[in-house]
C-alpha positions as CSV (number, residue, x, y, z in Angstrom):
1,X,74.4,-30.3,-28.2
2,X,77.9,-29.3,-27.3
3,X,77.0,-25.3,-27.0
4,X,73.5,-26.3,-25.3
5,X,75.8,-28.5,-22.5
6,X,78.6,-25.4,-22.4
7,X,75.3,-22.6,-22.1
8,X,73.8,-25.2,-19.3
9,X,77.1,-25.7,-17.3
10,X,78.3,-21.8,-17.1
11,X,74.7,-21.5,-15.9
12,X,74.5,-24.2,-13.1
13,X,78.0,-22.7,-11.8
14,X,77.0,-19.4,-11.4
15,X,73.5,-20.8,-9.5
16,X,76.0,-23.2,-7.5
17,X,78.7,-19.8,-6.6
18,X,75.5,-17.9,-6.2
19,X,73.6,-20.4,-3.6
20,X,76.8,-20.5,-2.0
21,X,77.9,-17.1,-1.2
22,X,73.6,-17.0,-0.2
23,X,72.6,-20.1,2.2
24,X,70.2,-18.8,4.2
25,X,68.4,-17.1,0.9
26,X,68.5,-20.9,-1.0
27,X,67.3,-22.6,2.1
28,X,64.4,-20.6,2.0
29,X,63.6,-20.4,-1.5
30,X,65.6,-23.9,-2.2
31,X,62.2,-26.0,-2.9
32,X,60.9,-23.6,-6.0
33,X,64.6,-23.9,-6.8
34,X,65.4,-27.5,-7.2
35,X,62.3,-28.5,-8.6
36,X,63.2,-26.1,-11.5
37,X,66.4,-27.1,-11.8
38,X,65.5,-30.6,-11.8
39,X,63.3,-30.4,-14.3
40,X,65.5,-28.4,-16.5
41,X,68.6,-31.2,-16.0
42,X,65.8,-33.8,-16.9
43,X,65.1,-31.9,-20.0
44,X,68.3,-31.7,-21.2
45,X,69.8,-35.3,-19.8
46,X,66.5,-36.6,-22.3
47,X,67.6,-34.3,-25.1
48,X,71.4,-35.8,-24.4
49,X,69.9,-39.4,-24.4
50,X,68.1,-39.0,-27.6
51,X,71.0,-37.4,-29.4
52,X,73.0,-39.7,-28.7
53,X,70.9,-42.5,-28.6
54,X,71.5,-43.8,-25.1
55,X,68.7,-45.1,-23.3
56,X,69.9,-46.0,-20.0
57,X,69.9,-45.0,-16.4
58,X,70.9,-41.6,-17.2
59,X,67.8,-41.7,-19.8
60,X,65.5,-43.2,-17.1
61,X,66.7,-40.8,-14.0
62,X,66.2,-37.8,-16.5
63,X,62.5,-38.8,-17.5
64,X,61.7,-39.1,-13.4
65,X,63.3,-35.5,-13.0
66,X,61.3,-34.0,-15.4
67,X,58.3,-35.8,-14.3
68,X,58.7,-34.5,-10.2
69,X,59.3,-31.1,-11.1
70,X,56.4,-30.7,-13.3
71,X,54.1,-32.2,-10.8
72,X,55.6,-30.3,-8.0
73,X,55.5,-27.2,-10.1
74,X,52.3,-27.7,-10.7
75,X,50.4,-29.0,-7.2
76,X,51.1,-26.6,-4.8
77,X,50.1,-29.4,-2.3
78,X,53.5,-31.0,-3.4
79,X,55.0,-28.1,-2.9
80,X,54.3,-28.1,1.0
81,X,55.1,-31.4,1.4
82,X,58.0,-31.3,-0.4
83,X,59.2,-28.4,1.3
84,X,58.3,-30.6,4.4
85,X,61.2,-33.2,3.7
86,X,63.5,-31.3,1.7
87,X,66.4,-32.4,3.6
88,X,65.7,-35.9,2.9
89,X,65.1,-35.2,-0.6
90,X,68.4,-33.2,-1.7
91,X,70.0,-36.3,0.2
92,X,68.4,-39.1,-1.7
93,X,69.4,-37.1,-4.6
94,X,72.9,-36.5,-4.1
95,X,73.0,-40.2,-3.5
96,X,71.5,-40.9,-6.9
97,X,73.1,-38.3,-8.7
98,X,76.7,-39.3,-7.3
99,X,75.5,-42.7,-8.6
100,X,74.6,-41.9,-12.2
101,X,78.4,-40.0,-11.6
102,X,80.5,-43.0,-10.6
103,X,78.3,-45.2,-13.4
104,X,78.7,-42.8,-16.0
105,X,82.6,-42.8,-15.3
106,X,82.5,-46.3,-15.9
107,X,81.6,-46.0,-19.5
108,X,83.3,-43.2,-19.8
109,X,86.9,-45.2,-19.2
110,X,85.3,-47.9,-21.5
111,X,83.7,-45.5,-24.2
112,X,86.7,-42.8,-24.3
113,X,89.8,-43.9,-22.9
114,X,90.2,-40.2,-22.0
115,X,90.9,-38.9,-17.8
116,X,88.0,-37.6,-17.8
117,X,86.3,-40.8,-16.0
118,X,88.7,-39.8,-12.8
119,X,87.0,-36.5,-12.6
120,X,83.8,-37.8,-12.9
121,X,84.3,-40.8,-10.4
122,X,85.5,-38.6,-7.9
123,X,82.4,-36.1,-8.2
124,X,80.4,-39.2,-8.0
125,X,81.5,-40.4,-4.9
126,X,82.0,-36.6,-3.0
127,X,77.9,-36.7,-4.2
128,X,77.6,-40.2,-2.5
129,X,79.5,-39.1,0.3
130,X,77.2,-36.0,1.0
131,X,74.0,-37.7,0.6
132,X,74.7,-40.5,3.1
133,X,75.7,-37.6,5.6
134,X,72.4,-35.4,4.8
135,X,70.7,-38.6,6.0
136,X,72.3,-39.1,9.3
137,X,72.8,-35.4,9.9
138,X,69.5,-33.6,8.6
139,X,69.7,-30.7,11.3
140,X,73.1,-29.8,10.5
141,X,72.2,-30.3,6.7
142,X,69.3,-28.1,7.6
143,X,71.8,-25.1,8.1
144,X,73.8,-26.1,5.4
145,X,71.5,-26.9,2.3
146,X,72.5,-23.9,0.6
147,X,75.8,-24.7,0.4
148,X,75.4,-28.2,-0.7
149,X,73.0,-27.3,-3.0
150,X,75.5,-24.8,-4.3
151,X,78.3,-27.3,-4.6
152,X,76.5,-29.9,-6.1
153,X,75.3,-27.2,-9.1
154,X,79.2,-26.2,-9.1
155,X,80.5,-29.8,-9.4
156,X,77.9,-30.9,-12.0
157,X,78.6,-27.6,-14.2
158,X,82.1,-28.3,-13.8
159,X,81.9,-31.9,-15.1
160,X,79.2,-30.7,-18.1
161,X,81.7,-27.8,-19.5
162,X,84.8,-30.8,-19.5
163,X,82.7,-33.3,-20.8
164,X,81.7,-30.6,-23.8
165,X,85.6,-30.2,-24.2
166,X,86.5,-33.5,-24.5
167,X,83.9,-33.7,-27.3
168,X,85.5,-30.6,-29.4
């Protein structure tokens, strides 16, 4: 599982330096884009769970991940609508995703004892942070989506590669 999290978090940094350097292409591509990614990070966060045994809200926000993008994928109905509110949507999930963050940091401390909690508490909260702003800000989020989306892959390859170091 460690080469599978290493292969998974080279690959969400280039997509995050990638949407970055290309905001205006993401924007306009960004709903095919996150619902494949979200369904590929659900795949992988339930192949994590089972491996290692861990059933919790990481488990649970996996299993809804993989269940969105495969209906979105798959109803091109969704897909309008869900290109429709796609501001709202990469908000509510930086919130949740910068929640699963700060939570898993919490058991990492517990679990590890290692620094690696710090890292992941801060990622957490800049997630948090950013969501609560898309909410309040969407037009200004609207220019900036690509960007977000591209730091938000960054950060969360970032955090996948250390957390596959500390396991080594």
């Amino acid at each position: 599982m460690t080469v599978l999290s290493i292969i998974i978090g080279i690959m969400m940094i280039i997509c995050g330096i990638s949407c970055m350097f290309t905001p205006l292409v993401t924007f306009m591509d960004a709903g095919y884009f996150i619902v494949i990614m979200v369904a590929v990070y659900g795949v992988i966060g339930i192949f994590k769970s089972i491996s290692e045994k861990r059933f919790g809200v990481g488990f649970v926000f996996s299993v809804i991940s993989v269940i969105f993008g495969i209906a979105v994928l798959f109803f091109p109905k969704l897909m309008l609508l869900a290109d429709g509110v796609l501001i709202y949507m990469a908000a509510a999930w930086f919130v949740l995703q910068g929640i699963v963050a700060v939570i898993t940091a919490s058991t990492l401390t517990r679990a590890t004892g290692s620094k690696l909690w710090i890292v992941q508490l801060i990622f957490g909260i800049i997630g948090i942070l950013l969501g609560c702003y898309s909410f309040f800000h969407p037009a200004l989020v609207a220019v900036s989506l690509g960007f977000l989306i591209g730091f938000y892959f960054t950060e969360t390859g970032i955090t996948m590669l250390l957390a596959a170091g500390k396991k080594e």
